[in-house]
N, C-alpha and C positions, 0 to 999 in steps of 0.2 A: 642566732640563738633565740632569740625574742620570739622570729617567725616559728621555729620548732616549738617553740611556749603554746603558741595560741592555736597551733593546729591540733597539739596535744589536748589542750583545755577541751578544744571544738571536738573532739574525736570520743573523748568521757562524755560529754553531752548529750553527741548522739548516739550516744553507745546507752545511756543511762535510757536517754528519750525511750526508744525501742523497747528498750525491756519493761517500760511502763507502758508503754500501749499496748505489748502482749498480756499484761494483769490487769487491761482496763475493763470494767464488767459488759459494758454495752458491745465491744469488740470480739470477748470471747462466745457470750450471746450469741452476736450474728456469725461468729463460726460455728454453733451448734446448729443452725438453722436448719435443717435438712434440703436437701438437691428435690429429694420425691418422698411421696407418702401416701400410701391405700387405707381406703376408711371405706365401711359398707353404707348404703345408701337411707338414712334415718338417723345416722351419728352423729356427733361433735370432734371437730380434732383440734388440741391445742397446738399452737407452732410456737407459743415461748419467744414471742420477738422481742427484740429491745424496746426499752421504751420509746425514745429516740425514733422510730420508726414506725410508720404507718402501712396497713395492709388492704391489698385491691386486687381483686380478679382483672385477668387481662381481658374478658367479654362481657364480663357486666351479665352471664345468661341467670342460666333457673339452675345451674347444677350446683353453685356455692352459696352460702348464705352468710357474711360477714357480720357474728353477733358480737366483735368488740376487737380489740386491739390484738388477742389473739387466739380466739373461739371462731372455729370456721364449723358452719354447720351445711351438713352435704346432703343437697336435696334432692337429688337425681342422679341416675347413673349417666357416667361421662368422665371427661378427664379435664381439668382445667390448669390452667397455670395464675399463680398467687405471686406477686409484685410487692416485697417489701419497698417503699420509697423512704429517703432522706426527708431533713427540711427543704421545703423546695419542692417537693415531687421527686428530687433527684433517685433512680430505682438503684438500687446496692444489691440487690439479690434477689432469686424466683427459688420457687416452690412448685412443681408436677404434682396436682393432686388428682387421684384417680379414684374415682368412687364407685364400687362392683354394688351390682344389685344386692337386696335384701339377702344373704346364706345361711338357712339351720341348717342341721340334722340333726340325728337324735345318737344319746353317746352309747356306748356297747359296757362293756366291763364285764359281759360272761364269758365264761371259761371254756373257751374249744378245743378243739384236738385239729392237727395241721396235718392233709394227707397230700406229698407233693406228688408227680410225675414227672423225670426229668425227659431232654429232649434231647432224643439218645442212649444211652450206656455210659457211668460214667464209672472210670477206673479208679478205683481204690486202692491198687496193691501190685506187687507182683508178686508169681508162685514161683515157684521152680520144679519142672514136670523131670522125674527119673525116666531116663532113658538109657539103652545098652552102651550106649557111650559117656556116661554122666548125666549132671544134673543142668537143663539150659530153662530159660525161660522166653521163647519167640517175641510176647510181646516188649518185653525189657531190651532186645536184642534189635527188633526193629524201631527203636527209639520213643515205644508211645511210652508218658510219664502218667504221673500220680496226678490226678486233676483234669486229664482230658478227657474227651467229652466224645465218643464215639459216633458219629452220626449216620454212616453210611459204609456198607460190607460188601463188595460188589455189585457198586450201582445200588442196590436196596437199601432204602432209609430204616433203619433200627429205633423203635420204640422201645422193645420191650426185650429183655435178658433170653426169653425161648425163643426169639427171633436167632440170636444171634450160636445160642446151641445147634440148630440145626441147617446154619449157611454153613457154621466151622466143620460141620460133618461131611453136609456132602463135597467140599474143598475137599478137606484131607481124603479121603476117601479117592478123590482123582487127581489125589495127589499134587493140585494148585495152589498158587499161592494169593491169598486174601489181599484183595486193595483197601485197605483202610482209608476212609475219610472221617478225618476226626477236629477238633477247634481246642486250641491252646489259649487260654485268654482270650478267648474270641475271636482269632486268627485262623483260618479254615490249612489244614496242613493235610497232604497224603505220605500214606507207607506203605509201606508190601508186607505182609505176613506168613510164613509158612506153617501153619499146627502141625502141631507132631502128636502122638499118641505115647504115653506113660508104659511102661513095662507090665506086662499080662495084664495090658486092658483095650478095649476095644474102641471106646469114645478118644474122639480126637479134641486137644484144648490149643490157648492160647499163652497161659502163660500165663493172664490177667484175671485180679480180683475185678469183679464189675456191679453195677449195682443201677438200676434205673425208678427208682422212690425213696420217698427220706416221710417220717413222721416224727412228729412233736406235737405238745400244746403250749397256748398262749391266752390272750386276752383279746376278746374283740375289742376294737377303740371307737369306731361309730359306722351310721350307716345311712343315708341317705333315702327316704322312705318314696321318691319322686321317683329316684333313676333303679333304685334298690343296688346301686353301689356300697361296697362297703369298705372298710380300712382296718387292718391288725397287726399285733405285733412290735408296728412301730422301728424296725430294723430287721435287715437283710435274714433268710435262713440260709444258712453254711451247711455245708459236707460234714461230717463231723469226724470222717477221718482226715479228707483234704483239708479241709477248715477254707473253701473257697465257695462263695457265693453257687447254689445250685441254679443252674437254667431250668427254668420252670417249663412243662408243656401245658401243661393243666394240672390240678387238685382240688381237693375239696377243704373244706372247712364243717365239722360234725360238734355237735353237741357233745361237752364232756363235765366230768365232773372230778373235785378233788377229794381224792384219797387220806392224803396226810400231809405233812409237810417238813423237810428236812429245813428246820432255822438255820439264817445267815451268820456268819461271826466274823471275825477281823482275817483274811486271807482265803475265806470258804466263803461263797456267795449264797449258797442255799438251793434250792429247791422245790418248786409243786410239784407233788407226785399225783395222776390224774387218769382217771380209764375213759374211754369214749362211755355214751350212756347206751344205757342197755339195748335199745333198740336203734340205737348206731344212725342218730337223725341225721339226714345229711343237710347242712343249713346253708348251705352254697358252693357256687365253684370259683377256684380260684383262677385266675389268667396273669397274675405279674409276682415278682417277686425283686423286690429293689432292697434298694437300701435303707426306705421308708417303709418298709414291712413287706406283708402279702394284703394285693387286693382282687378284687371279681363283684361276682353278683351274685345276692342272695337270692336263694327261691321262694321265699314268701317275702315282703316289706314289713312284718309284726314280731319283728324278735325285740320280746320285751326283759329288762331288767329288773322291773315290780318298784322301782327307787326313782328315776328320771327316762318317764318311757314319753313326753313332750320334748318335741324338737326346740333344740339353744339354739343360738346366737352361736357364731364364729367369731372369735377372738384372732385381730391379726396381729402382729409381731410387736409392735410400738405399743398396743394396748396394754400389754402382760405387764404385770408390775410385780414387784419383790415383796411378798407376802404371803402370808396365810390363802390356801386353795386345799380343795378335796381330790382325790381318786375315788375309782369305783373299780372295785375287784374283786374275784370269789376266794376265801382262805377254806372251806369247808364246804361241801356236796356243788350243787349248782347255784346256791344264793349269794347274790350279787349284792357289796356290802360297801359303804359310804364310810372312808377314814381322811384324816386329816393329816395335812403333809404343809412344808412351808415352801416356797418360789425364791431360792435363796440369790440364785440371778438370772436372769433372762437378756439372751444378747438378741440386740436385735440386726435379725439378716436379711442381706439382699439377693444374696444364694444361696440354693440348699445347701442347708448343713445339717447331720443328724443332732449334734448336741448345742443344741439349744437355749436349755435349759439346764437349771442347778437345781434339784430336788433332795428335800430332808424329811422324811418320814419323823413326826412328833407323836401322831395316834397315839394312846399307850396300848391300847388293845390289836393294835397291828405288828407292834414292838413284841408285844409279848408273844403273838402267836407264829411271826415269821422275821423277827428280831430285824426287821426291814422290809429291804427289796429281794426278793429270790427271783430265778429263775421261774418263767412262765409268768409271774407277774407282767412281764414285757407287752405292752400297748392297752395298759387301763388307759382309761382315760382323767384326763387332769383337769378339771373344774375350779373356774376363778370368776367371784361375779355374776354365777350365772351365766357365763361363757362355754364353751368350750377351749381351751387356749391350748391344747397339746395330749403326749402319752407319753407314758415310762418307758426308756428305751432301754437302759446299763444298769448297774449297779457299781460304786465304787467297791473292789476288792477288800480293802485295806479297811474300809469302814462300809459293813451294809445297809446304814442307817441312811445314806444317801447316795444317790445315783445322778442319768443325764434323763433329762428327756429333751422330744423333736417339739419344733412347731404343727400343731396343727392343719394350716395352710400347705405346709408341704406336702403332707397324708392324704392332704383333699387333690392337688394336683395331679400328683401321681395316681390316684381312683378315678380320676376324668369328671371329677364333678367339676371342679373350677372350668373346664374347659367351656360347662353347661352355663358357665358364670359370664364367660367373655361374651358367648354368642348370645345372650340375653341382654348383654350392655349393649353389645353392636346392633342389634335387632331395634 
């Protein structure tokens, strides 16, 4: 009985111990320690180590500069690795620091107009063609759905919708049946088709709504005046019948301007309403279309905003902090306009992710004029510090007052400037 006493005793002990050393401050410290961390090459980065511990690069080179117990200042691009040590020397944990050369570019926040080209024929619909025996519709019938993506009609690649009126003609016409090569979520799939022709008429169809361009406007978010890269948007464009990511061939990006603007409220996200400008500038083309926006190349490197047309600073992910930051965006004509928003939380990521960021529109004059975030506002860009630190991606429904936005760093990846980043470190 005795011995069950004192295992008992032993067992609250170390039961108690544990849970004090999970509340001990220098312990949970060195769990926040980070594994890796990217800082541009001229910066400081704090690593927040315990006191308890001291900090030392594992080469002793010229790429870190140790200003205190936990101020790392990164003087070169390269990658090092950072050694918390115990009393003792004894090492308890490392730190991957990797330091990308010097990154501006300069931010956007004019108002475009988005003209895509998809790659293919993409279906929207099905019809149903009257014929002396009822009403059928071929392509519903040979299984292509709402969202696929037509690529190829016998053996000939399909760009464009007149392409595809006159393969169905001369088919029907001799009376064959269409090979379709088409992509389902990006799965390449074949089917056979028959057209048939509608009752007193002479053109022969499929059956299918189709559709090979999509337009909208947005915001540019920045552009890189080296490579003439640029970044917008800030989030995928959709079908807007399918509601699926369009496969982009090409487009353009045009100069626009706003009209009016239908205000945000609680369930209504709102609104720019926007025309191309008069003489329909074409300010670049586009080549991708992700989940981080639409990017390409611009045709001239001098699209100015008249408010922050000198290249910032890149802000990476651990920098951003929870406070007061600007947007630039146009609520009226082409003028590009500087309102205040707050950083209500910034996560920080090691993969993409689009929402990134927790934004609340405070302005009172952005309040008043578009009672938030509306539609087309998507890819101002988000100024903190004199950073660049990200763009307006969403808006919350429920409340237009705030939204998500992306990391910046992502926007620049996917544009292939970072790419321009690596091979300058490696060089």
């Amino acid at each position: 009985m005795k011995v069950e006493g004192v295992r008992m005793v032993v067992g609250i002990l170390l039961l108690a111990g544990m849970l004090c050393i999970g509340f001990w401050n220098p312990l949970k410290e060195w769990a926040h320690i980070p594994t890796s961390i990217s800082v541009f090459k001229g910066e400081s980065v704090t690593l927040k180590a315990p006191k308890l511990l001291t900090v030392d690069p594992t080469h002793g080179d010229s790429t870190l500069h140790i200003q205190d117990a936990e101020s790392i200042a990164a003087m070169s691009a390269g990658t090092e690795e950072v050694v918390f040590k115990a009393v003792g020397g004894f090492p308890v944990k490392s730190t991957t620091v990797d330091v990308l050369p010097e990154q501006k570019v300069i931010a956007g926040g004019q108002s475009i107009g988005v003209k895509l080209n998809t790659k293919g024929v993409l279906v929207v619909g099905h019809h149903l063609i009257k014929t002396n025996t009822g009403e059928v519709s071929p392509g519903e019938t040979a299984g292509i759905e709402v969202g696929d993506m037509i690529t190829k009609i016998n053996g000939v690649s399909i760009e464009k919708m007149s392409q595809v009126t006159q393969v169905v003609q001369q088919a029907g016409e001799k009376n064959q049946d269409l090979n379709i090569e088409l992509k389902r979520n990006q799965h390449p799939l074949n089917t056979t088709l028959q057209p048939i022709k509608a009752s007193g008429e002479q053109s022969y169809r499929m059956g299918l709504f189709i559709r090979d361009s999509a337009a909208g406007v947005g915001t540019m978010t920045f552009y890189d005046p080296q490579s003439k890269k640029f970044g917008a948007l800030g989030h995928v464009i959709s079908d807007s019948d399918t509601h699926k990511p369009i496969a982009v061939h090409d487009g353009e990006v045009l100069r626009s301007s706003v009209t009016s603007i239908e205000k945000g409220s609680h369930g209504d996200p709102g609104e720019k309403l926007a025309s191309f400008s008069k003489n329909r500038e074409i300010l670049g083309q586009i080549n991708k279309n992700s989940s981080f926006g639409i990017f390409g190349t611009l045709n001239k490197a001098d699209l100015k905003n008249d408010i922050m047309d000198k290249e910032l600073p890149i802000a990476l992910s651990n920098q951003i902090k929870e406070g007061p930051a600007k947007i630039l965006t146009v609520v009226s004509g082409e003028k590009v306009e500087e309102f205040d928003i707050e950083i209500v939380n910034a996560i920080q990521q090691k993969q993409p992710a689009t929402k990134g960021l927790v934004l609340k529109v405070t302005d009172p004059k952005l309040l008043e004029a578009t009672g938030g975030i509306v539609q087309g506002m998507s890819g101002s860009p988000i100024i903190q510090d004199g950073k660049l630190v990200g763009a307006v991606t969403h808006v919350f429904v429920n409340d237009p007052t705030s939204g998500y936005g992306c990391h910046i760093g992502w926007m620049l990846e996917e544009a292939g400037v970072t790419n321009e980043l690596k091979q300058a470190k490696a060089s």
